[in-house]
matplotlib code that plots the C-alpha trace (Angstrom):
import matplotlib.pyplot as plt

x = [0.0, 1.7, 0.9, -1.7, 0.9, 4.7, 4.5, 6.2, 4.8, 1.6, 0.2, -3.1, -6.0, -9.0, -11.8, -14.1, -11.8, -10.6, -7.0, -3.8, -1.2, 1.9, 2.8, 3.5, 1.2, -1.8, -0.5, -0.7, -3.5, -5.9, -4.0, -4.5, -8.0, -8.1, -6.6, -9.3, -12.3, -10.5, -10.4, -13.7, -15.9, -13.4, -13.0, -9.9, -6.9, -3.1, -3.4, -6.1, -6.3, -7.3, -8.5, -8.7, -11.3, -9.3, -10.8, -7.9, -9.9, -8.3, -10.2, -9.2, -5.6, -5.1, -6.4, -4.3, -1.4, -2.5, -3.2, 0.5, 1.7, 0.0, 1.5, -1.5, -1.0, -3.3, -3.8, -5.8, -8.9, -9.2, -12.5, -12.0, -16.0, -14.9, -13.0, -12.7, -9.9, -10.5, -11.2, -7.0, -6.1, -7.5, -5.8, -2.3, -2.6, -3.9, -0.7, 1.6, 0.5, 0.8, 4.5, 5.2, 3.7, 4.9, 1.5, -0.1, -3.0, -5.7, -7.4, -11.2, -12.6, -16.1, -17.0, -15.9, -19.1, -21.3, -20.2, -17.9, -20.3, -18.8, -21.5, -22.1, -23.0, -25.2, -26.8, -28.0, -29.0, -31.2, -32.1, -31.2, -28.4, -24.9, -24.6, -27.0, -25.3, -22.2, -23.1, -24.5, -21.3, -18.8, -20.7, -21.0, -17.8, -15.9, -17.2, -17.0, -13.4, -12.5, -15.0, -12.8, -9.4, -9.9, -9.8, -11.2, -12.4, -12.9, -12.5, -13.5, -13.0, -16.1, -15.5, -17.4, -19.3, -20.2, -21.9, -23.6, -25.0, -26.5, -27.3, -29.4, -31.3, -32.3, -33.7, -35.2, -37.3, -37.5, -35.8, -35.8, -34.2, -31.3, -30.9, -31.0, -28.1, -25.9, -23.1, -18.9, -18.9, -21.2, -20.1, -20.5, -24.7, -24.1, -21.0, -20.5, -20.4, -17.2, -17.4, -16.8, -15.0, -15.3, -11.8, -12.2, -16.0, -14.1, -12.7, -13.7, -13.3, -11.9, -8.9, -8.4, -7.8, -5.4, -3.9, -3.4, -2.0, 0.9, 1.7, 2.2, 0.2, -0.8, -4.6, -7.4, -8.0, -11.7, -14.5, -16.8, -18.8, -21.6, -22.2, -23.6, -26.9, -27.3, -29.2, -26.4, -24.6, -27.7, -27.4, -23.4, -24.4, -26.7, -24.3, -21.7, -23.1, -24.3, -20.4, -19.4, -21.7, -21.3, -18.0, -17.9, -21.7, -21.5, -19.2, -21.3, -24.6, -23.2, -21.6, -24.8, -26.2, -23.9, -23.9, -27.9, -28.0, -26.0, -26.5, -26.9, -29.0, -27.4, -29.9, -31.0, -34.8, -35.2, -31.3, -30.8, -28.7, -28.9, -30.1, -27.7, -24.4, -25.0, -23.9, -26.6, -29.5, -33.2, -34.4, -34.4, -31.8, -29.7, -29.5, -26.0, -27.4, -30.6, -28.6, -26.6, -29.7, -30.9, -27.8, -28.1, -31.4, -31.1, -28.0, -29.6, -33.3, -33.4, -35.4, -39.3]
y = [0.0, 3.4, 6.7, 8.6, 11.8, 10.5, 6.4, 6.1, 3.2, 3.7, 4.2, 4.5, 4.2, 6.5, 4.8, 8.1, 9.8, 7.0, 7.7, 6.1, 7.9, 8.1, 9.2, 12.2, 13.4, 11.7, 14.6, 17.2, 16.5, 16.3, 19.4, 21.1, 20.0, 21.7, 24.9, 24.6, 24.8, 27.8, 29.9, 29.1, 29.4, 32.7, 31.0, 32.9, 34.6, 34.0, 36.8, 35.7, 34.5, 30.8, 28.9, 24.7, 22.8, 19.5, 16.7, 14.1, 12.1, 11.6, 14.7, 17.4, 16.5, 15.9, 19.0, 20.5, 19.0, 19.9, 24.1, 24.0, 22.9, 25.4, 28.1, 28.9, 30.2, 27.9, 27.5, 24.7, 24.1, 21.2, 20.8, 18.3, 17.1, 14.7, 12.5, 9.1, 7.1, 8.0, 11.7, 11.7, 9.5, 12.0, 15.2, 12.8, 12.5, 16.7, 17.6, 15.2, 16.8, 20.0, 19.6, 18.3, 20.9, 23.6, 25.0, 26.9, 24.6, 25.7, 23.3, 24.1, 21.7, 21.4, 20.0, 23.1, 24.5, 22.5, 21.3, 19.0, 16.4, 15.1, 15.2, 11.6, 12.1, 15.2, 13.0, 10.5, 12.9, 15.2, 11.2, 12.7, 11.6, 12.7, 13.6, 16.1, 17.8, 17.3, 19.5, 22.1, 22.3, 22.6, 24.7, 27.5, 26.9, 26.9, 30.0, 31.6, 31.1, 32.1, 35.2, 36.3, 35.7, 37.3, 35.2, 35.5, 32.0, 28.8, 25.8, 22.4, 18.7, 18.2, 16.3, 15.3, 12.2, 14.2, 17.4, 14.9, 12.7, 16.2, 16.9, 13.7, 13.4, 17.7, 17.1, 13.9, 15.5, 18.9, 20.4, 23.9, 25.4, 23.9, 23.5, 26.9, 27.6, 24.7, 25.8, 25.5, 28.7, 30.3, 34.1, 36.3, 37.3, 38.6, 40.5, 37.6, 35.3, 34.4, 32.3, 28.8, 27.2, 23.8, 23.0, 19.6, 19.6, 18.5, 15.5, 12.0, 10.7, 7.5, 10.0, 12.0, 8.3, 7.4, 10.7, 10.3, 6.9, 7.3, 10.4, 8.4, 11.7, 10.2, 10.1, 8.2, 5.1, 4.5, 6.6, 8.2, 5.1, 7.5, 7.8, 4.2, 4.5, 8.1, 9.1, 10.5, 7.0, 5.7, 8.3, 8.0, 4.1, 4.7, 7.0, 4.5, 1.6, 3.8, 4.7, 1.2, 0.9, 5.0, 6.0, 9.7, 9.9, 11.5, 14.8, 14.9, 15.5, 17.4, 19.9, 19.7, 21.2, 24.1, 24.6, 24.9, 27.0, 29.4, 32.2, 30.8, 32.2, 33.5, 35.9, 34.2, 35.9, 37.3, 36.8, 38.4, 38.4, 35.8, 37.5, 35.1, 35.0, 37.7, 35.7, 35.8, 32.7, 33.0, 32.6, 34.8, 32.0, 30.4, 26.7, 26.3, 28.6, 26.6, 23.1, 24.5, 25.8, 22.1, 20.3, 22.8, 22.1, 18.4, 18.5, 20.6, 18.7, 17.2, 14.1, 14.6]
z = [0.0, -1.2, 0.1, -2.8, -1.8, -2.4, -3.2, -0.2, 2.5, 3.9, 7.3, 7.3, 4.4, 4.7, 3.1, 3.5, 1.2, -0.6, -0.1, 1.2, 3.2, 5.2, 9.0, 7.1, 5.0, 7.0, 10.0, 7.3, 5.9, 9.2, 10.7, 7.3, 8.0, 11.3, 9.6, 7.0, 9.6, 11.3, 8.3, 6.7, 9.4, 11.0, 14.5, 15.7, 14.5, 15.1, 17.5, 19.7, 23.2, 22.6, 25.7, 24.8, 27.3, 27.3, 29.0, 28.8, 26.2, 22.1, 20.8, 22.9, 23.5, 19.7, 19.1, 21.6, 20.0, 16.2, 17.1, 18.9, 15.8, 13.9, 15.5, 17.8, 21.4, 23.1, 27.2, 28.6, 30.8, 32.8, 34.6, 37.5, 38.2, 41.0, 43.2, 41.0, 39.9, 36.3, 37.3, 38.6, 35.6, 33.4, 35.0, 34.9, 31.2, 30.6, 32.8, 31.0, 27.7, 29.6, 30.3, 26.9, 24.8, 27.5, 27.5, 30.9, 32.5, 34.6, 36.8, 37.8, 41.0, 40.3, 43.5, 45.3, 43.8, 45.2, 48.8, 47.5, 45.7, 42.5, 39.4, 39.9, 43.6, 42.6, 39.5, 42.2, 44.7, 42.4, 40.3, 36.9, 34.4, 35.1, 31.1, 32.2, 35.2, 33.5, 30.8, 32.8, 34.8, 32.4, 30.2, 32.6, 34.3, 30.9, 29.9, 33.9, 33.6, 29.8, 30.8, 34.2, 32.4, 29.1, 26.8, 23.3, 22.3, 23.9, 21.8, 22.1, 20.8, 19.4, 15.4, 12.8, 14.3, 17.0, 15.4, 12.6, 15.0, 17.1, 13.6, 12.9, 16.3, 16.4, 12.2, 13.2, 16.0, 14.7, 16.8, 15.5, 17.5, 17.9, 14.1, 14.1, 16.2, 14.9, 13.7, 14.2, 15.8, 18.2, 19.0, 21.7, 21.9, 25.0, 26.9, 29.1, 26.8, 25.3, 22.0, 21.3, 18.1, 17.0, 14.9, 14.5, 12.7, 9.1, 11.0, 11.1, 15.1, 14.1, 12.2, 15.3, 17.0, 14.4, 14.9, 18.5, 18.0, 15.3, 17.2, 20.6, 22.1, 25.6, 26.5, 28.0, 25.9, 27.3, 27.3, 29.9, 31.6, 32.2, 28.1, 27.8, 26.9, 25.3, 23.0, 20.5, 20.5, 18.9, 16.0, 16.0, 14.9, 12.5, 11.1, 11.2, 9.6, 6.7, 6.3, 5.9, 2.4, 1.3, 2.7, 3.2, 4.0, 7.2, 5.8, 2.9, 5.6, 7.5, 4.9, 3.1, 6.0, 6.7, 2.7, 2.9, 6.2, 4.7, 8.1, 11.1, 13.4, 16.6, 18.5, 21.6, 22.9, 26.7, 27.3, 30.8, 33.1, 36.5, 39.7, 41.5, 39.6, 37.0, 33.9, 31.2, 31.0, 29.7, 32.8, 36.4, 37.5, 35.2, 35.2, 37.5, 39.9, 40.1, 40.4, 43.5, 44.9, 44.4, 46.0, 49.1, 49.5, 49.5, 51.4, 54.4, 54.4, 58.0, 58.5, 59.4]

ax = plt.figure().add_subplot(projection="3d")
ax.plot(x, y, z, "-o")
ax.set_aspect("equal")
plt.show()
């Protein structure tokens, strides 16, 4: 098998592009990829402040990797959400990667936020899925601390298979809304909220993993036990399966969809400000502030 680029010995072949490649070129061309989804959907500039939300998992730490290599300044976010063995393997591998790419790391402890309960202990306390507390956490707490330290964009590890399959369950239900909004970039609506950038939307996860792999770049091999069951692994296996008979499916929906969109829609209605933190929500309280208020609660309910 010879690489498509120089006939040398190939690494890897990329049946969704139909294409063979060395170490070499494949690193070029999913980093070119990366550059490519900057650029065409104006995410940052060489100049900006760029704040990465790493999680210790393939995606985030290969993009990590990838915008050092570009030439990006890049600092990290790790958001520590609890006490667990694979919560302190995680933060090992983000501060390995840390001191080899010689890159500032900021830890966040979730739990000091609420009382000191991880977001497993406050899923089975309030009986509602950690995916969902999860989210809510690090959303708000991701862009509390890119807010407070000025930085101009935070980006994230999400790929492909993960904004097609969000794709596929919000057209599926109609979820207008959200398809709406959908988009690699969402921008600052509101002065206290910092944008978010999406780099890795024009690559395939299994790429990113052969990415991580040939470039020995350490991170966790197993993904977050409290995903089993979710909703968007459903539509990442439909989308999956329909890959193995039309490679290249899943890019072409997906760009289909930006390509149709054309202008996203940004404006968020009745976006106010929290009466309890002061960072901007839909409601009087936004939804952090109403999950703390629902941990104290619980935590100070004395038996009848």
């Amino acid at each position: 098998m010879k690489c498509t680029k120089c006939k040398r010995d190939a690494s890897v072949k990329l049946r969704h592009y139909n294409i063979k490649l060395c170490k070499e070129h494949f690193n070029e061309f999913i980093e070119g990829r990366v550059e490519r989804a900057i650029k065409k959907f104006k995410m940052f500039r060489r100049d900006s402040k760029i704040l990465i939300a790493v999680s210790g998992g393939k995606d985030s730490v290969s993009l990590w990797h990838m915008l050092k290599k570009l030439g990006y300044e890049v600092d990290a976010l790790f958001i520590r959400a609890g006490r667990s063995g694979m919560v302190q393997k995680a933060q090992e591998i983000v501060e390995k990667n840390a001191e080899l790419l010689g890159t500032k790391l900021h830890i966040v402890d979730a739990t000091e936020y609420f009382e000191g309960l991880s977001t497993q202990e406050i899923s089975i306390m309030l009986r509602r899925p950690v995916c969902s507390i999860c989210g809510v956490v690090r959303r708000y707490l991701m862009n509390k601390f890119a807010y407070e330290n000025g930085y101009d964009v935070v980006v994230t590890g999400h790929n492909l298979n993960d904004e097609a399959s969000v794709l596929l369950g919000n057209i599926l239900h109609w979820q207008e809304g959200y398809l709406e909004r959908q988009w690699p970039l969402l921008p600052k609506t509101h002065e206290k909220l910092v944008p978010k950038a999406k780099p890795l939307v024009l690559n395939y996860e299994e790429d990113i993993k052969l990415y991580a792999t040939l470039n020995e770049i350490p991170h966790l091999e197993m993904a977050c036990p409290f995903s089993v069951g979710a909703t968007s692994l459903v539509y990442k296996k439909v989308l999956r399966e329909l890959e193995e008979d039309q490679p290249g499916i899943t890019l072409n929906f997906y760009l289909g969809f930006l390509k149709r969109k054309k202008e996203p829609k940004y404006e968020v209605e009745n976006l106010r400000e929290c009466e309890e933190c002061g960072y901007p929500t839909t409601a009087q309280v936004c939804s952090f502030c109403r999950l703390r208020k629902q941990v104290e609660k619980r935590k100070n309910r004395t038996p009848a």
